[in-house]
C-alpha positions as CSV (number, residue, x, y, z in Angstrom):
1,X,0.0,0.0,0.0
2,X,3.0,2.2,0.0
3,X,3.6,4.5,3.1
4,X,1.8,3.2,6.0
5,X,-1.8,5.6,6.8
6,X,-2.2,6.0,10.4
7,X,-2.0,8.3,13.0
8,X,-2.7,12.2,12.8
9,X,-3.8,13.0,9.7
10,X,-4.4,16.9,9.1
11,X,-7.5,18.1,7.1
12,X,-5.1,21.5,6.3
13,X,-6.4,24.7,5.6
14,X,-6.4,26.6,2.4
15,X,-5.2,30.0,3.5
16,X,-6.4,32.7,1.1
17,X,-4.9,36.5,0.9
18,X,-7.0,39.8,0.8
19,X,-8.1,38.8,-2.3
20,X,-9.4,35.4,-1.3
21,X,-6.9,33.7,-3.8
22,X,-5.1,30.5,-2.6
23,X,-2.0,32.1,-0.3
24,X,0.3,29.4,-1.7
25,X,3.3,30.3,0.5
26,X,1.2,30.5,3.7
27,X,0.0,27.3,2.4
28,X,3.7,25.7,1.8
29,X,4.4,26.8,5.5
30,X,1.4,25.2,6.8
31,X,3.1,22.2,5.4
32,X,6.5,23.1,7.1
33,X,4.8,24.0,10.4
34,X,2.9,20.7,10.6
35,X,4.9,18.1,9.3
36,X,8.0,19.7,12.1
37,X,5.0,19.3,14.6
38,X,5.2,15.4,14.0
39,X,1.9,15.0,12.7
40,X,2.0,12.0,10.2
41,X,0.2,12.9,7.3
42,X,-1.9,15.6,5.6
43,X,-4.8,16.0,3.7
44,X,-5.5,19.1,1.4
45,X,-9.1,20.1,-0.3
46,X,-11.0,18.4,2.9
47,X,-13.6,20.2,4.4
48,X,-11.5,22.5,7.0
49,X,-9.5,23.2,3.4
50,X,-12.5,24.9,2.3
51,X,-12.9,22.4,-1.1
52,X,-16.4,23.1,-1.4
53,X,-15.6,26.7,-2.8
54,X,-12.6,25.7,-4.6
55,X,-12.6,25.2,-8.3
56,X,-11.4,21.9,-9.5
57,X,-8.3,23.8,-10.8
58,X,-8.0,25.2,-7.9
59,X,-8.3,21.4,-5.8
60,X,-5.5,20.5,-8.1
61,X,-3.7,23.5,-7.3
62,X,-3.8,22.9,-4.0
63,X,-3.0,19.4,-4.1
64,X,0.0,20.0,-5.9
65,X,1.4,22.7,-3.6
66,X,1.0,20.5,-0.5
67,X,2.4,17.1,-2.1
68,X,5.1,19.3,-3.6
69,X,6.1,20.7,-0.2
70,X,5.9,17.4,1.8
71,X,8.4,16.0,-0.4
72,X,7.8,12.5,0.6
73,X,8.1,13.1,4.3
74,X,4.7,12.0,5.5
75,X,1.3,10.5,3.3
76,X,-0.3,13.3,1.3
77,X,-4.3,11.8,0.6
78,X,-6.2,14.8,-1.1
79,X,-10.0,14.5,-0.7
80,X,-11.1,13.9,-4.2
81,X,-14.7,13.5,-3.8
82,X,-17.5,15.1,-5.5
83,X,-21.0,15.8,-6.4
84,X,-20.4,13.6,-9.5
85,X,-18.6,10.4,-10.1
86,X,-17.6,12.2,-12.9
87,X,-15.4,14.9,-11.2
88,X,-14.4,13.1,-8.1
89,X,-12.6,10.3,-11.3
90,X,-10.8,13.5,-12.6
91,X,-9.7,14.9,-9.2
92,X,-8.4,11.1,-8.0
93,X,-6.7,10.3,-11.4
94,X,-4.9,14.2,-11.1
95,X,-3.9,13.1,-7.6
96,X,-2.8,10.1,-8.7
97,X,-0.4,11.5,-11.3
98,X,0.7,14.6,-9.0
99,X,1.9,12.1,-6.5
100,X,-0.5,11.5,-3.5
101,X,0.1,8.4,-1.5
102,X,-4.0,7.9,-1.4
103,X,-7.3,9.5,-2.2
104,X,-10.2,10.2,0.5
105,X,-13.6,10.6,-1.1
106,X,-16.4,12.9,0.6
107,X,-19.8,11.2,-0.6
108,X,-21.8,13.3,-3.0
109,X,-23.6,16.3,-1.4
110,X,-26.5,18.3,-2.2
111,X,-28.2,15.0,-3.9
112,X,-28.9,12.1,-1.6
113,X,-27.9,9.2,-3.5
114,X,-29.0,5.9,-2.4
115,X,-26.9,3.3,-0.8
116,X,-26.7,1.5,-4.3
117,X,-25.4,4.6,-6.1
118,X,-23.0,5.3,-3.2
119,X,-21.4,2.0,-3.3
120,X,-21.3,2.6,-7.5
121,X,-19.4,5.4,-6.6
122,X,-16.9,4.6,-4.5
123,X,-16.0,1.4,-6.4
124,X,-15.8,3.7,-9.5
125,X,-13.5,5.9,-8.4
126,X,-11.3,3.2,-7.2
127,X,-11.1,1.2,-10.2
128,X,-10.3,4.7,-11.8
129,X,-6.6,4.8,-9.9
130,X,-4.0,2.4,-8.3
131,X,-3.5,3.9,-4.9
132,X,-5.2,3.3,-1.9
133,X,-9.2,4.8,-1.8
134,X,-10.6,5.7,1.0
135,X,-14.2,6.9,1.8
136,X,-14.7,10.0,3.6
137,X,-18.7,10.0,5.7
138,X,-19.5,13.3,7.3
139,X,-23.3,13.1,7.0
140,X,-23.9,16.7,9.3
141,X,-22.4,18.5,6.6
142,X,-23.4,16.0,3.4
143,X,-27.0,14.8,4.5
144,X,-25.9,11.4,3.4
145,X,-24.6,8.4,5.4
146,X,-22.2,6.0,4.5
147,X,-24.2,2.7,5.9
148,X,-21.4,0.4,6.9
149,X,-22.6,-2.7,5.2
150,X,-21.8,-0.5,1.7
151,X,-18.6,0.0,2.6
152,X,-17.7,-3.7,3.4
153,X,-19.3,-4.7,-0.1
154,X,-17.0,-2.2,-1.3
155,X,-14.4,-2.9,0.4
156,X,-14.3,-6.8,-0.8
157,X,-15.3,-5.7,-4.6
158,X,-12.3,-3.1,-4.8
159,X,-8.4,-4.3,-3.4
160,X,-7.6,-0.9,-3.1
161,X,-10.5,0.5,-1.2
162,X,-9.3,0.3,1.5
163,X,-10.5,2.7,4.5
164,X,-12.6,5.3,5.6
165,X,-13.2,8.6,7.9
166,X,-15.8,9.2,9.8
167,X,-17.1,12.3,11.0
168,X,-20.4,11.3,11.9
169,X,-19.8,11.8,15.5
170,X,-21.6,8.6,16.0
171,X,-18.9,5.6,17.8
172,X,-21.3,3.0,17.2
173,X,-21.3,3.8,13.2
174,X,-17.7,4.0,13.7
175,X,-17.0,0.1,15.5
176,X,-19.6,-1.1,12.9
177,X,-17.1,0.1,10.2
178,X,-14.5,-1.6,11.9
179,X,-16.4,-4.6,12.8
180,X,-17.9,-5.4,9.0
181,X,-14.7,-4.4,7.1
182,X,-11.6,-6.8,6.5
183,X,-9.1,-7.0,9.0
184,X,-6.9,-4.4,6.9
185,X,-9.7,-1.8,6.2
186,X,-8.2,1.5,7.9
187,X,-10.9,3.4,10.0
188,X,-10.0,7.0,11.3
189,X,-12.1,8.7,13.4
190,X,-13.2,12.5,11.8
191,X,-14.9,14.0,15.2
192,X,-11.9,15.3,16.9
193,X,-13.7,15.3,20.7
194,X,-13.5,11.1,19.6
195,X,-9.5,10.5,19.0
196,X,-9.1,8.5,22.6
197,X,-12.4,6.6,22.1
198,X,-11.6,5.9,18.4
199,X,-8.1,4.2,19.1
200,X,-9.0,2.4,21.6
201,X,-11.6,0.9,20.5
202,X,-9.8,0.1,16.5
203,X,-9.3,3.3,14.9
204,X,-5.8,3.5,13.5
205,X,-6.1,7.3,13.9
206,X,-7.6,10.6,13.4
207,X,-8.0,13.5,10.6
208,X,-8.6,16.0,13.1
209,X,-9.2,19.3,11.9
210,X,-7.9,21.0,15.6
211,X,-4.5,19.3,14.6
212,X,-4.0,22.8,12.6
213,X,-3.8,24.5,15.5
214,X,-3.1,22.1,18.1
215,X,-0.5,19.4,16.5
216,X,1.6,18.4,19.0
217,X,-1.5,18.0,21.5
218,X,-3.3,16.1,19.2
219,X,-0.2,14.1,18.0
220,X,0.1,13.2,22.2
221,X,-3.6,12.2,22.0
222,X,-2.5,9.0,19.6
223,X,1.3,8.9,20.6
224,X,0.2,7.7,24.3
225,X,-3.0,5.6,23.7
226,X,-0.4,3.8,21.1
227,X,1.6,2.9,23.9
228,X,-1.1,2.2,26.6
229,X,-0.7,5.7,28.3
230,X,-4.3,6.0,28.7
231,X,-4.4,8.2,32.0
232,X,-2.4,10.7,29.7
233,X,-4.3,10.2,27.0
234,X,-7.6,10.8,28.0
235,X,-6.2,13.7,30.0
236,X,-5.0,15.1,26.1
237,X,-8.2,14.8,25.1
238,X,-9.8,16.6,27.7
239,X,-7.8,19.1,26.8
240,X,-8.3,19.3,23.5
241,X,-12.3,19.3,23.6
242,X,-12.8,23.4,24.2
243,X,-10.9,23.5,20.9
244,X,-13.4,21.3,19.1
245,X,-16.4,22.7,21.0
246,X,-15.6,26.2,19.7
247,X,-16.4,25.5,16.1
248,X,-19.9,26.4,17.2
249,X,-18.5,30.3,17.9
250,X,-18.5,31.0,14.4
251,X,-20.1,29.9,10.5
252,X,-17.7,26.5,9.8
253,X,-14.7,26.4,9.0
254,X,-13.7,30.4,10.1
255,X,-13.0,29.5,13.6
256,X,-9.9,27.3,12.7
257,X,-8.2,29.8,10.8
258,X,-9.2,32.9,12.7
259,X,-6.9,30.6,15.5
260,X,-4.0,30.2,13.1
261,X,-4.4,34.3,12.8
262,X,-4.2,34.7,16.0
263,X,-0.8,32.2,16.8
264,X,0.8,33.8,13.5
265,X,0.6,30.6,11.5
266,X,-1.4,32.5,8.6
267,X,-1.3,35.9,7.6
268,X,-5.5,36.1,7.9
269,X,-8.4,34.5,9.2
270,X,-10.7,34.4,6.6
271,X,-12.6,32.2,5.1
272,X,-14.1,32.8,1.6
273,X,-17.3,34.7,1.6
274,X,-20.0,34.2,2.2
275,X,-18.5,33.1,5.4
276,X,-17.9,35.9,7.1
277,X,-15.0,36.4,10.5
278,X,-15.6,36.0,13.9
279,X,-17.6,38.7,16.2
280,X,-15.3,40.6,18.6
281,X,-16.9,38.7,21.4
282,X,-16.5,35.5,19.5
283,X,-13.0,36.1,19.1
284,X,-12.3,37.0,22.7
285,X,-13.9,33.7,23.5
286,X,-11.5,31.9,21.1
287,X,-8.8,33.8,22.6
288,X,-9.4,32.4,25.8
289,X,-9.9,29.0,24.6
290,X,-6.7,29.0,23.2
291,X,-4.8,30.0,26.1
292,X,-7.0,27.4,28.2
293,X,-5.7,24.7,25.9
294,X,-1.9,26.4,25.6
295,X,-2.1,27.4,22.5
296,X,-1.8,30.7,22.3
């Protein structure tokens, strides 16, 4: 399967400059920043990388500039997905060719395909490239749900489909992935206030979206349950939940670069419009968070 996927993957932002144009060397130092952090992989054009108001050159734009920068050092798996099969086949065979170790796939959105059509798409994409597939179920933000039982029928029709993250929030959904998948099938948990629960009960790791602005913390989360810390651990994790909970203090996904703002990470905090920045209020609460957590 090439380099191993596990651990903290990072959904990394797509800064943007005054212009909301992709900030391609604030972008390259994300890279820098997070890959010196130890987190072991990253994942551009997710959701906290704002892919929904990208342009497919744009996704491959971005893909490029992070696989480019990481150089080899850790996995690079671009989300890839798409409303149609037709698109999310372009974006994976790009990927493919620009070097990514694996492609994640966000389910169609807007439409709510059936479970039929889902598992037509996933297993169409996959035979579309070599490298490892894996599915990517965040039904609060899609409206559509990734049943478990597709993605084992996938999972046994396609050799390299081989994984999935989910955001659903729900463990359950999670352990039935993990339960109804072959033994290899790679589950990461997407719901960041889950990493401790998600390891320790099969996950092989996270894309956590906080891991932007807290990677070392959330690096410590997985480093000690791998080792059977789990006093430590769970004591991370508690930690890191005012981070996660404070998504609500703005429109998604502002909040996680108004924080990179704020440490110096990225020279702004904006999102594209119509997502508009944090409230004064709202940011003083984020400021506090932060220093709550030790971030800032």
């Amino acid at each position: 399967m090439g380099k191993e996927l596990k651990g903290i993957i990072v959904p990394i932002v797509t800064p943007f400059d005054d212009a909301e144009e992709v900030d391609e060397r604030a972008l390259r130092a994300m890279v820098e920043y997070l890959i010196a952090s130890g987190v072991h992989g990253l994942f551009p054009a997710g959701s906290q990388g704002e892919f929904f108001s990208l342009t497919p050159d744009e996704k491959k734009r971005v893909m490029d500039i992070v696989i480019d920068q990481a150089r080899g050092r850790v996995p690079v798996m671009p989300n890839t997905g798409a409303i149609t099969t037709r698109e999310a086949v372009a974006l994976s065979r790009h990927a493919e060719q620009a070097g990514a170790d694996a492609i994640s796939l966000i389910t169609p959105f807007f439409i709510t395909p059936s479970q039929e059509e889902l598992r037509r798409y996933c297993a169409t994409v996959a035979n579309a490239v070599s490298i490892p597939t894996l599915a990517y179920n965040n039904p609060d933000r899609t409206g559509v749900r990734l049943a478990p039982a597709t993605m084992a029928q996938v999972a046994r029709e396609c050799a390299n489909f081989v994984g999935v993250k989910d955001s659903s929030g729900d463990l359950t959904n999670t352990l039935e992935y993990i339960r109804l998948c072959p033994p290899t099938f790679r589950t990461f948990m997407g719901r960041d206030t889950l990493i401790y629960a998600g390891i320790t009960n099969g996950c092989v790791g996270a894309v956590a979206a906080t891991a932007n602005v807290a990677p070392r913390l959330v690096v410590g989360i997985y480093e000690a349950a791998a080792v059977g810390d789990h006093a430590r651990a769970l004591a991370l994790q508690r930690r890191l939940a005012p981070l996660r909970v404070a998504f609500s203090l703005g429109t998604f996904p502002v909040v996680v670069k108004e924080a990179l703002a704020m440490q110096g990470r990225i020279p702004h905090g904006r999102a594209r419009a119509p997502v508009g920045p944090l409230s004064e209020e709202m940011r003083q609460q984020l400021r506090r968070i932060l220093r709550e957590v030790g971030e800032l």
